[in-house]
N, C-alpha and C positions, 0 to 999 in steps of 0.2 A: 473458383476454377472456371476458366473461359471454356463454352462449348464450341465442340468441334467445326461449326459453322462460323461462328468467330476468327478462327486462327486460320480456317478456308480462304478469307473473301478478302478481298485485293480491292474492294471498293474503295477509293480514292488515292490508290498510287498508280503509277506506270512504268511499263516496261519496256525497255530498247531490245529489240532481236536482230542481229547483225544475218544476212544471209536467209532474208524474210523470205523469200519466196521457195524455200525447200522445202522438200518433201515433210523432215521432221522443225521444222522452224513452223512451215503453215499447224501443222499437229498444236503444235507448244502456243503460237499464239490468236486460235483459237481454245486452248484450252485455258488462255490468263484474262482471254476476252471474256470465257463464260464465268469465271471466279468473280469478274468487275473491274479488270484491269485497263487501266490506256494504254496505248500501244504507242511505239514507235517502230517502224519496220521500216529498216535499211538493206536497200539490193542494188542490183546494176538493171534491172527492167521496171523502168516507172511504170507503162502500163500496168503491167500484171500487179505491180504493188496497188495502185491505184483502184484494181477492182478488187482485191483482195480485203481493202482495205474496207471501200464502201459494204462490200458482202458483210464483214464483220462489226460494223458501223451500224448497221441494217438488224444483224439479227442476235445483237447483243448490247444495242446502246450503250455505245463504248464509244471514246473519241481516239482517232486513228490519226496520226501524222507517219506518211509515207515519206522516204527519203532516197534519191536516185544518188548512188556513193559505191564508186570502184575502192573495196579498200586494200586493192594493191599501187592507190596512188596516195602519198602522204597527202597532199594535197587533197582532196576528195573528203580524206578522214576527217583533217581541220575542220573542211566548210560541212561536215556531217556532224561535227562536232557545238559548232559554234550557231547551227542551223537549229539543234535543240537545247541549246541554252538561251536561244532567243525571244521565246514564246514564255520564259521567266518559270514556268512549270517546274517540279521537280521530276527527280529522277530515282525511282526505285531500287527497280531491277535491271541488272544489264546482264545480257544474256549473249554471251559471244560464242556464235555457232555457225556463220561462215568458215566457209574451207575451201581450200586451191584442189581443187580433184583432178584436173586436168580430163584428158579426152586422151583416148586409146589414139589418134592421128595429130597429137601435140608430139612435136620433136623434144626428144629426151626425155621423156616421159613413160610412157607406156611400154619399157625396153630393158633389156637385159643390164643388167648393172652395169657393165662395160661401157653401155650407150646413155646411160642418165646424163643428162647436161649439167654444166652450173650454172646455165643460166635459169634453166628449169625449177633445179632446186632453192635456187635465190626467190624465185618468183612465189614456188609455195611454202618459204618461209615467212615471206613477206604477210604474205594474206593471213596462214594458219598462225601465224605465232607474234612476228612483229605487233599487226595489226592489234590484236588481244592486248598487246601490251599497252600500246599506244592509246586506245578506248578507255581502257582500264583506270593508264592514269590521268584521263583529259577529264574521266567522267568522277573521279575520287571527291571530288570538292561538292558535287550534288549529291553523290549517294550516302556521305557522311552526314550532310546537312539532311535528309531525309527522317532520320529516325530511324529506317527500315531497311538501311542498304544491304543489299544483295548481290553478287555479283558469279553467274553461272557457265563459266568456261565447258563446252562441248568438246572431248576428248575421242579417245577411238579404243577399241584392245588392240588395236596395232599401235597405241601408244605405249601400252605394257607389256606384251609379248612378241616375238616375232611370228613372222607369216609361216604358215605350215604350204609348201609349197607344192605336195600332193595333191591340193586342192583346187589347184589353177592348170591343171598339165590338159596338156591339148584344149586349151580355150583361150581365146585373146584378151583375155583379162588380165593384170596387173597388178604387182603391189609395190610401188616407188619407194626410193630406203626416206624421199624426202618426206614424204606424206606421216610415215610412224615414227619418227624422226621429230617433224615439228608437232606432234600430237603429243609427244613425250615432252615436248619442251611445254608444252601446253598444261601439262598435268604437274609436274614440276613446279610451274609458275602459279599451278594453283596453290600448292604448298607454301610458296612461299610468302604469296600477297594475303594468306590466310592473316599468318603470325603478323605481317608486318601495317593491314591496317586495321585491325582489331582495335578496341573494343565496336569501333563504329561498326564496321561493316562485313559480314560474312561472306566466305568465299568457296564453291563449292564444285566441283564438277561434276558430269556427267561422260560415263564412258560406253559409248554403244557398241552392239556388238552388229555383225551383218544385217541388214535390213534389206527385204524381199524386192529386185528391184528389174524381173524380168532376166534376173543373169540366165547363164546356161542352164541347161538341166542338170547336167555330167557335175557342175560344181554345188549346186542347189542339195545334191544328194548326197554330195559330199560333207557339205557344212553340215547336215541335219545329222550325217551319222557324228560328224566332232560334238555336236550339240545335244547337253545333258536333256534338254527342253523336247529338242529335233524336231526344230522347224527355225527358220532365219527369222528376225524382227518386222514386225508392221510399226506404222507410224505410232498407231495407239497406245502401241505397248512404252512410247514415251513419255504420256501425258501424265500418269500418277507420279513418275518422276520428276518433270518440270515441277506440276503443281505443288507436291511437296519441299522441293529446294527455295522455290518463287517466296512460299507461303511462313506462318507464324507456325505454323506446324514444324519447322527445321528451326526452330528462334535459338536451341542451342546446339546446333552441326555447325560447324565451320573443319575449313582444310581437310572434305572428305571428298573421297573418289566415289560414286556410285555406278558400279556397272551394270548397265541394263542391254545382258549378253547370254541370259538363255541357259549360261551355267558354264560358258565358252573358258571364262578364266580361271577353272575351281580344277583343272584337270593338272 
């Protein structure tokens, strides 16, 4: 029987996190840096990647390849693609957890259904869902060749339920039909890429629930009373999830959803 520190430690693979510089990506890949993990961390701000990177480089002897890649441009994916096949390394973990969130002052976006654009919604299908796919299968040929592939789709509960709209009233907050929409497609496709590359490689998502991020008060108090837990998500409460999907600890989950939601979806 392997001990639990065993099936912990990620010493000598690496992991890709798409949307490296958020809030729960930074969480996730410091927590696969302190496991032993390499990293690959893909954003649209090479600075910030770049210190992010050394910080994690620094305090966990880990090697970091930073990668500046819009992946609402197919182009951009290619050359983020073909940028880490080059260094001949393999490829572990892929952890696809960028998302199109847009901005409450993006046109079509932040607006009553009547006002949703399609260009809007093309745009964060492109990112939350296309994208996923398109990694998924550039990266299939290294994570099979690994021994250990893994592959970690970041979902939403506005991929499983809809929005309780009591919760947004009199606040300039948002819930776009495109955003739970391509979250659902997200979750789906984690089903389905489960059965279809098996035995190689497992496939699993994560479905978060609100995370604490300075909203109003008037909705902060709202969510806590929907909330079995009552309180919204911190980054933290990520990481025993990453690490367990990431790790030899999940060697036999494949095709599951985990929600880390506070108790959001059980009502």
């Amino acid at each position: 029987m392997k001990r639990l520190a065993e099936l912990m430690s990620l010493r000598g693979r690496r992991a890709l996190i798409t949307g490296g510089m958020g809030h729960i990506a930074t969480a996730m890949a410091e927590t696969l840096a302190e496991m032993g993990a390499d990293l690959v961390l893909v954003d649209l701000d090479q600075a910030r990647l770049d210190v992010l990177s050394e910080r994690l480089t620094t305090s966990h002897g880990v090697d970091i390849l930073p990668i500046r890649c819009d992946l609402e441009d197919e182009g951009d994916r290619f050359a983020a693609v073909a940028a880490v096949k080059a260094d001949g390394a393999t490829l572990d973990i892929l952890i696809n957890n960028a998302a199109f969130v847009g901005t409450s002052g993006l046109q079509g976006w932040a607006e009553p259904f009547d006002g949703q654009s399609l260009a809007t919604w093309r745009r964060a299908l492109e990112v939350n869902l296309t994208a996923v796919f398109h990694l998924s299968q550039a990266f299939t040929p290294l994570l099979k060749a690994s021994g250990h592939g893994t592959i970690i789709n970041i979902g939403s509960i506005y991929g499983e339920v809809g929005p309780d709209w009591a919760l947004y009233a009199d606040t300039t907050m948002a819930n776009p039909a495109a955003y739970g929409v391509s979250k659902a497609g997200v979750l789906q496709f984690t089903r389905w890429l489960a059965t279809t590359v098996a035995p190689d490689i497992r496939v699993n998502a994560i479905s978060p629930g609100g995370v604490a991020r300075d909203q109003p008060e008037k909705f902060v108090s709202r969510y806590r009373e929907r909330t079995p837990l009552r309180r919204m998500a911190t980054e933290d409460d990520f990481r025993g999830a990453i690490a367990y999907l990431a790790s030899d600890m999940s060697a036999y989950v494949t095709g599951q959803v985990l929600r880390v939601d506070g108790g959001w979806g059980v009502w």
